[in-house]
N, C-alpha and C positions, 0 to 999 in steps of 0.2 A: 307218756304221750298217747291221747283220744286220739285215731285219725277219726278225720272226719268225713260225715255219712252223705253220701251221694247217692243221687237218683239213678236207676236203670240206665245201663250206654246206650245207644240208638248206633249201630254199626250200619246201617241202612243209610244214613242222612251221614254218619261221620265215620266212614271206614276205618280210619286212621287211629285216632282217638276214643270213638265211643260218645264224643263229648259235647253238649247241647247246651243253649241257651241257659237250661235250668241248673246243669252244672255250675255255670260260671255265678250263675246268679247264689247259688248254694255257696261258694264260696267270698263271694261279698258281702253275703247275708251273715256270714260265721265272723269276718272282719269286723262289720256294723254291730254284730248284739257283744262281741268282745269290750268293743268303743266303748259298748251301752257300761258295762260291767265296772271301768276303770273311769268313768265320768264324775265329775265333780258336782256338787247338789244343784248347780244353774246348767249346768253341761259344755261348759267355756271350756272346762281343764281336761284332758284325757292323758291321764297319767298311768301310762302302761310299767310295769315292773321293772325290776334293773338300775343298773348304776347311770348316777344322769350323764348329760352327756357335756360337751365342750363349751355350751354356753348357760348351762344351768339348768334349774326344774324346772321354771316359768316358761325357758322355750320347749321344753319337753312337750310340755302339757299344751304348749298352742299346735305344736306340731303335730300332738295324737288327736284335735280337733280339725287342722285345718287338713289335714293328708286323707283322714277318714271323713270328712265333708266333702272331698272331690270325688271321696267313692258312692260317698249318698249320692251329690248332686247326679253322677251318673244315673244311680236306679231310679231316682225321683223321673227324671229327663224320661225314660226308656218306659215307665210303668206310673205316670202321675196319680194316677188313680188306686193302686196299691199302694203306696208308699205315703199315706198323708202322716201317719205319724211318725215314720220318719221326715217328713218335713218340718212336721211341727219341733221335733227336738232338736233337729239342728238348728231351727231359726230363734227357740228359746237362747241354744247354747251361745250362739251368732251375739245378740242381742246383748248378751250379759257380758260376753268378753271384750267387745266395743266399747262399753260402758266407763269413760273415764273415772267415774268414781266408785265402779262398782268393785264388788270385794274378789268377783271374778277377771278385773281388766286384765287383757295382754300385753304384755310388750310390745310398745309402738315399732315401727320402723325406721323411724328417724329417733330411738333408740339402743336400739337391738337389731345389727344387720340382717340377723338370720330369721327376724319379722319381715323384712322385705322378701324372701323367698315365701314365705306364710300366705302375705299377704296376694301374691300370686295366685294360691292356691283357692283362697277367699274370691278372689274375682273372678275366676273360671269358674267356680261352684256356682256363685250368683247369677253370672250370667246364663248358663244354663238352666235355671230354677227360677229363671224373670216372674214366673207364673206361678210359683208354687211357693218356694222358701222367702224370696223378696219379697214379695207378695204378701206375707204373714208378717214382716215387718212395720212395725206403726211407726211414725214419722219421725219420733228422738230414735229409735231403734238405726233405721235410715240416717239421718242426719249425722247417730254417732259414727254407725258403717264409712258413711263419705268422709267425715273429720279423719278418721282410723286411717282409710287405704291413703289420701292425700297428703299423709306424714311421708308420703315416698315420692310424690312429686319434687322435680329438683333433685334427689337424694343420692348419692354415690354407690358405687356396687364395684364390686370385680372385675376386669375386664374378659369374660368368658362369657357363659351360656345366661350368666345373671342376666344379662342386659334384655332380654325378653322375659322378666318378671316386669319392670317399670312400663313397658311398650303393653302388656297384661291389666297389671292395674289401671292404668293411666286413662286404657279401651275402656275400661270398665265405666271408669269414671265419668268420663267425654260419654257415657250412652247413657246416666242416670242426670246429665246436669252438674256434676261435682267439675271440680279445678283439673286441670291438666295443662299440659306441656306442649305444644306441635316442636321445639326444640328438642326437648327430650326424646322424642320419635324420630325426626332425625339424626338425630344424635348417636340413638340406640342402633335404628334397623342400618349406620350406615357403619358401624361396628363389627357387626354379626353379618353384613353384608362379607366384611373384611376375613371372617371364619370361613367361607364357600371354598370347595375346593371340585376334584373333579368328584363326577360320575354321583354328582348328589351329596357327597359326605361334605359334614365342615369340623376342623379341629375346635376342640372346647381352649378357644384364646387364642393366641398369635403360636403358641410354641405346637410341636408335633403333638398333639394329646389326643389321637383318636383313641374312643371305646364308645361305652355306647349310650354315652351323651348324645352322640353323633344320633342313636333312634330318639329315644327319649326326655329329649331337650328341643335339639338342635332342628331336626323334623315333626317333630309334634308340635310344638308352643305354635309355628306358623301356620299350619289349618286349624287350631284352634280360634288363633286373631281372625284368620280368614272369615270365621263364624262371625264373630263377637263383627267385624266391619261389613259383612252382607254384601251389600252389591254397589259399599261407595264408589265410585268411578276411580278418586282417588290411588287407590289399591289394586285396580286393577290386573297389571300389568305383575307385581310383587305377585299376587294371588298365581294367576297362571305359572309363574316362574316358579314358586314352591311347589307346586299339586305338583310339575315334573321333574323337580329334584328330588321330591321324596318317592316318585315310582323310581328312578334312578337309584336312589340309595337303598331300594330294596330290592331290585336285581343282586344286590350284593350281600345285602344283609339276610336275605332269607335263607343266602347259603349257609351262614355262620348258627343256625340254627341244628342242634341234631336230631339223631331220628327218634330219639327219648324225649326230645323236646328243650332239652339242654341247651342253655345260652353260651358263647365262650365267657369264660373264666381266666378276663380281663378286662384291667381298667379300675376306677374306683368306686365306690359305692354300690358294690358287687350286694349289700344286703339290701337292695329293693326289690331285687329278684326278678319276679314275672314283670317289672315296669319293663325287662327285653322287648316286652308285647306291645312296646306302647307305638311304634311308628307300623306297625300292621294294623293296629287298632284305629289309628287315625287315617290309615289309609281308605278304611271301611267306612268313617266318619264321616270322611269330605265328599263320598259318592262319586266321585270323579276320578277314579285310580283304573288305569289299565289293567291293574291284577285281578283274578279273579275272587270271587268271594268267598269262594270256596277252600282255596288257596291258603287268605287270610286269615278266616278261620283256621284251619291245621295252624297257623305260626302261631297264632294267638290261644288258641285251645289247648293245644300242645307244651307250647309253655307254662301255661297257668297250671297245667297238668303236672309236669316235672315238676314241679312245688310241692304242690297238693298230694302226691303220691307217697312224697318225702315228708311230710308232716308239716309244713308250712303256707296256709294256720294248718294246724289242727283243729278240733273240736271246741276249744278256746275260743278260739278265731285272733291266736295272739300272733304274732310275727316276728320270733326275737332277733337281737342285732347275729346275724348270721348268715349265711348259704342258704341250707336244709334244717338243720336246725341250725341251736345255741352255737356261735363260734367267734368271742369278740374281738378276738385278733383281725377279724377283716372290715370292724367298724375305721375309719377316718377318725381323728379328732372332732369333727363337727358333729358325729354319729349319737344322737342317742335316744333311749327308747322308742320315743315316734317316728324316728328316722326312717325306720323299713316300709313305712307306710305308704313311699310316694310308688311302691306296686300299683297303688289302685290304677297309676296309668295304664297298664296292662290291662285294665278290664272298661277300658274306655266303649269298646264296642255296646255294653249295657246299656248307655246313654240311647239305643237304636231302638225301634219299636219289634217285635218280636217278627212282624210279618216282613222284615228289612231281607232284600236277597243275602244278607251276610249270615241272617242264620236259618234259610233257607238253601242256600244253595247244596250241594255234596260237596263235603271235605274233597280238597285234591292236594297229592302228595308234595310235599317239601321238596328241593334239588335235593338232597343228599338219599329221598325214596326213589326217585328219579335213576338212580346207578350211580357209581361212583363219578367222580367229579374232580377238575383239575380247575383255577381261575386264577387270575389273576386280579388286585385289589390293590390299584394304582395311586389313591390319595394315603393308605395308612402304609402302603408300604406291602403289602401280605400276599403272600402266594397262598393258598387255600387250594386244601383239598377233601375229598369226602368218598369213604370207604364201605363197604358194603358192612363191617362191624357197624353201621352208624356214627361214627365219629367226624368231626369236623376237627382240623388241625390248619393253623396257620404258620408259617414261617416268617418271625417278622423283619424285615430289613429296611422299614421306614418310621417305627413311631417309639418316641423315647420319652414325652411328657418333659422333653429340652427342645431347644433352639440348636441346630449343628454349627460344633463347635464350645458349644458348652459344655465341659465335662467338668461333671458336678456328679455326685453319686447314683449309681443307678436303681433306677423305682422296679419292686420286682414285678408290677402287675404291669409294667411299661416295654420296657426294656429288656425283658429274655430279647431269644430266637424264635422262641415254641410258644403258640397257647394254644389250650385245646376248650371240646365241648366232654370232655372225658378226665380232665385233669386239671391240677393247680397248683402255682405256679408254690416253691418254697415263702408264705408269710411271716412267721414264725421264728424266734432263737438265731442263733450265730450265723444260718443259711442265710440271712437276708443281708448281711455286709460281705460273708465270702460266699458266694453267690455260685451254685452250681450247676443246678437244673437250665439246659438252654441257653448255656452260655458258652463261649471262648473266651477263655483269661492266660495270662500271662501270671505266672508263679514266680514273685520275687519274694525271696526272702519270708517264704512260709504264707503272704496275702497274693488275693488273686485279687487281680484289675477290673476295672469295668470298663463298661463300653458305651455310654451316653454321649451324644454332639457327634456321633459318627454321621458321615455323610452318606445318602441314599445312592445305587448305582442305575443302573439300568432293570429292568424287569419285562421279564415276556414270558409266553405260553404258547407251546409250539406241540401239537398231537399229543396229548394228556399230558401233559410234562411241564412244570412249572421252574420258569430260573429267575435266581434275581442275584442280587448282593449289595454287599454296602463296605464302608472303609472308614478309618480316623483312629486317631492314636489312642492306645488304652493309656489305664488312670487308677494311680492308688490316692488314696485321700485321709485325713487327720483331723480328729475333731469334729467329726462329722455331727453337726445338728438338725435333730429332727423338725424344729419350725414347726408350724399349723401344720399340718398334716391331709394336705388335699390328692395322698394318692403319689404325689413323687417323693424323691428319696432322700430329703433334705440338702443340706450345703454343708460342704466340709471348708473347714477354718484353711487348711490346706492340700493342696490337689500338688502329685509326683503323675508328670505330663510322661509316658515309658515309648517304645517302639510300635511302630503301625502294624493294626491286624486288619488283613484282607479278610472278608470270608465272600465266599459264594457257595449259593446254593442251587442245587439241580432238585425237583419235588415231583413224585410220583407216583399218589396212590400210597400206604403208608409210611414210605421210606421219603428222607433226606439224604442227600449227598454232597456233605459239608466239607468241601474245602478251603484250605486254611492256610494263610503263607504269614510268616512275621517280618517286618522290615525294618530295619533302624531308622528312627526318627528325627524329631531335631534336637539339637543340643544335647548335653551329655547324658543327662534322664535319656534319654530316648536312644541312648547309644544298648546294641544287645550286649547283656551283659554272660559271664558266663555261670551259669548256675538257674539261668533264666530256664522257666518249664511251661510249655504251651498243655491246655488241662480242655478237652472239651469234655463238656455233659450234656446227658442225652433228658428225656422226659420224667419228671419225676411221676413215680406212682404212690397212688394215698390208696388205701382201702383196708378194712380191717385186718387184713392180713394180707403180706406184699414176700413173695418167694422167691429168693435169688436162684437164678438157673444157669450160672456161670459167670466166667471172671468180671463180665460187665453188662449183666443182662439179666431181668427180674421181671415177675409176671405177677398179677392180679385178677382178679375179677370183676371187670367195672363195665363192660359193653354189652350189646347183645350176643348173644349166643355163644359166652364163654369166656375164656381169659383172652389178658390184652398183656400183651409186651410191651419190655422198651429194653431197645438193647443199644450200644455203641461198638459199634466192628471195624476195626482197623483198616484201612484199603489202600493206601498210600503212603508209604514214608512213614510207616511206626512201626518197624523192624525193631523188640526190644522195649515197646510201651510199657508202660504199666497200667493194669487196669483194676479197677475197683467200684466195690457200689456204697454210697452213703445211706447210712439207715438214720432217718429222724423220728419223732414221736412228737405226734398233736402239731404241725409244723403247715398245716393246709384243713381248708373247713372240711377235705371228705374224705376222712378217715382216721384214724389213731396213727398207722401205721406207715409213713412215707421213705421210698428210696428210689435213691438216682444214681443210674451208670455211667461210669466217667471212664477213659483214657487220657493218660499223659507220655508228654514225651521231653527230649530235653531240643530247645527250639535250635531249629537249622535255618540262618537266616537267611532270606529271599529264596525260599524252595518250600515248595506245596506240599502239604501234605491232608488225606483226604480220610474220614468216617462215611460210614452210615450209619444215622439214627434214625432207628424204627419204635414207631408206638401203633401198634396192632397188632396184625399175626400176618406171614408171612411164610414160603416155602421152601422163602432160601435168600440167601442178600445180594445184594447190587455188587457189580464188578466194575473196577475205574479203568481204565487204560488212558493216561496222561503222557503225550511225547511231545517235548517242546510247549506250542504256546496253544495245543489241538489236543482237546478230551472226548473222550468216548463213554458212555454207560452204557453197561449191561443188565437191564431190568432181570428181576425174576420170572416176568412174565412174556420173555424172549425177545422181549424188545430194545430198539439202541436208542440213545440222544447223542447228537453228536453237539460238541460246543467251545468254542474259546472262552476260560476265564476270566482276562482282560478286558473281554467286552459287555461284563455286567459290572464292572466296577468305576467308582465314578471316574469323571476326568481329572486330573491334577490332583 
């Protein structure tokens, strides 16, 4: 692996990063001559290296055309005047893949679904390049474009984030004169209406599925429409409603950022990477965002950075299906070689003219530069907090990529307790059905349970201190199939319904204070059995080499300024535990080397019993003092939470 060669930092204009207009443009430019490299002789097909993927070569090859044409359309948009030949190649390549009879055609969209996601990307290119790459279109070129995108009018999709590719195309279409739908825009926006939830985020579909579709779907697609519609009156009222859901969703989401630039390390399609950048990048776009410019820069610079530093591209300018690098266990069945390409929304800010306050302003620091940090993160469920190592850690007790009550297998990028900007989650080998990292299970008979369809409790943040919880009966399962593979954890032929796990948690600065009570459920599964053993685990650590430092506590080197722990410490009712660390190999994209701290005990039913799990470094650990239905902590850092556990968990 080349890394690749960057310009001089500018610590003056970008304290934080170093990292300027010309950076990012260097690494779009390393993307686009890769493209050039992997092009087919009209430049329809961009056929990147690698096993193909879940719908063949032919969408491969539209998808390393149409992913890297959203990244030209950007630099054409941002620098018309240096980029004509790249205009010219993409509107050659353009031309010949539209071409129904040509030797270069694509796959239509009303035959190949995952041309309708393509085709998305085609109509956001063109419309930003009205003047450039359309422009160079002669009129079968044009006519065949319009025939192509208008195979998706009418056409079905998924009920998630799809549904603003068709509201995409459809705009495009309705602005050149082609066929379109006013049905299907209804149809669509009153759908995606149905995804809103609070404080700006919306789940990808009806079920709990926050990650970060949520930036780069969910909040980008609509100020890009917002563009593509202008000042129809129509839209209005939609227009103003998005511009402040997405400052809303990025009060939130800029915490989830760390101070490395590191996105969390959760959810699916984790190989796009810097697309993290893309709802900062659009925030810069619409010119109407309360955040500063400067700001958005650092999320957006910063991230593109964490890439680039890590090799992704490299000097290539390749992007393979992986994290940092090569790692194909975290592609999707849908994933393949072109797939990592929809990054380019990350580098959406290009699209801007150089003299734009956004790459003028001074960088200003991230929350998590800002001093550590406590929040609370109401629609996915997360208690979030941010440490002076730079890590961002969430607690999750709201998002399963299920509907509650559905217990169906648990998805590991869904479904923990834990994600971090530091760590990842077990993908890989047998960890992923008995499930360790970030989890509370039930030990019957050698399998641990899951914990998907549990119900959300109460959650609050009270003087740095984050509490929440959640409840619903764990679940062993048989036969379990893996289906399409969109990120959750398949369907099991048969589900064993077991006893109810409470947990709650108290969050503060690197520590959790997980408590854990088990209660008999219904019917006779769910009766506690005796032999039953409650197992929690703490954070898994990946890095090339992971040092255990006692019965259930192991250190690495992954943060700033030194090693990072993760330890699990008895506090409550595990008089006689046992404790242990699991060591796996190749099991997460970042590192060789992964292991996770566990505790067990044998379950005491209806009686709490309480951990702390730490992932950073710490002086000393949290003390519980529980009497009756009234708890107390004892921070390291001299401080108390006082709190009832009954009342973060749900009702009934």
């Amino acid at each position: 692996m080349t890394p690749l060669a960057l310009p001089p930092e500018d610590r003056a204009l970008s304290p934080h990063t170093g990292w300027t207009r010309a950076h990012l443009t260097t690494v779009a430019d390393a993307i686009l001559d890769g493209a050039a490299r992997h092009a087919s002789p009209a430049g329809a097909g961009i056929r990147y290296p690698g096993a193909p993927g879940g719908f063949g070569s032919a969408v491969d090859a539209l998808e390393g055309f149409s992913r890297t044409f959203l990244l030209a359309a950007f630099r054409i948009a941002g620098d018309p005047l240096g980029t004509v030949p790249l205009a010219e190649r993409y509107a050659r390549g353009l031309a010949a893949g539209v071409d129904p009879d040509g030797a270069e055609r694509w796959p239509r969209p009303d035959e190949v679904d995952q041309a309708k996601v393509e085709a998305a990307a085609l109509a956001l290119g063109l419309h930003l390049t009205r003047d450039t790459v359309w422009a160079r279109l002669d009129d079968t070129a044009r006519t065949h474009t319009v025939d192509y995108l208008a195979a998706f009018v009418g056409g079905g999709y998924p009920p998630n984030n799809w549904a603003w590719f068709r509201v995409l195309v459809e705009q495009f279409l309705e602005s050149v004169g082609g066929p379109y739908s006013a049905t299907d825009r209804a149809t669509d926006l009153a759908l995606l209406d149905g995804f809103e939830r609070e404080s700006g985020w919306s789940a990808d579909g009806a079920a709990r599925s926050f990650d970060h579709y949520a930036g780069w779907a969910l909040s980008f697609y609509p100020l890009l429409w917002a563009d593509m519609v202008g000042g129809d009156p129509r839209h209005t009222d939609r227009i103003v409603r998005s511009r402040a859901r997405l400052d809303a969703f990025l009060d939130d989401a800029l915490h989830l950022v760390g101070a490395d630039g590191g996105p969390l390390l959760q959810g699916r399609s984790l190989t796009y990477r810097f697309a993290s950048a893309a709802a900062a990048g659009v925030a810069a776009f619409s010119g109407t965002s309360r955040h500063d410019p400067g700001l958005l820069r650092r999320a957006v610079g910063g991230q593109v950075r964490h890439f680039a530093d890590r090799g992704a591209p490299d000097a290539s300018g390749v992007l393979p299906l992986g994290w940092h690098g090569a790692w194909r266990p975290l592609a999707q069945d849908y994933s393949g070689p072109g797939s990592p390409y929809w990054a380019a929304k990350g580098l959406l800010p290009l699209a801007l003219p150089a003299a734009h306050p956004f790459w003028t302003a001074v960088e200003q620091p991230l929350p998590i530069e800002r001093g550590p940090f406590t929040r609370v993160l109401i629609a996915p469920g997360w208690l979030a907090t941010g440490t002076a190592d730079g890590i961002v850690r969430v607690v999750n007790h709201g998002t399963d990529h299920r509907k509650p009550g559905s217990h169906q297998p648990d998805a590991p990028l869904y479904a923990k307790l834990g994600y971090s900007t530091a760590t990842a989650p077990v993908l890989a080998g047998p960890g992923v059905r008995d499930g360790l990292d970030g989890t509370v299970a039930v030990v019957r008979g050698g399998r641990a349970s899951h914990r998907s369809g549990f119900l959300t409790g109460r959650l609050r943040e009270t003087d740095r201190t984050a509490l929440g919880g959640s409840s619903g009966p764990v679940h062993w399962h048989d036969g379990i199939r893996a289906e399409f593979d969109v990120g959750g954890g398949g369907t099991a032929a048969e589900t064993t319904i077991g006893p109810v796990v409470d947990v709650v948690s108290v969050v503060r600065g690197p520590w959790e204070v997980r408590l854990v009570r088990v209660r008999p459920g219904a019917g006779a599964e769910g009766a506690i059995r005796d032999g039953d053993v409650v197992r929690i685990g703490g954070w898994a650590l990946s890095a090339r080499t992971v040092v255990e430092t006692g019965p259930a506590a192991v250190t690495a080197t992954l943060a700033l300024g030194g090693g990072t722990h993760s330890r699990v410490v008895g506090l409550l009712g595990l008089d006689g535990a046992t404790a242990g660390v699991r060591r796996e190999r190749d099991v997460t994209p970042l590192g060789p080397e992964t292991a996770t701290p566990w505790l067990s005990a044998g379950v005491r039913p209806d009686t709490w019993i309480a951990v702390g799990v730490l992932l950073g470094s710490s002086p000393g650990a949290p003390r519980l003092d529980l009497r009756q239905d009234d708890g107390t902590v004892s921070w390291p850092d001299g401080d108390t939470t006082t709190f009832r556990p009954e009342e973060f968990l749900p009702r009934g």
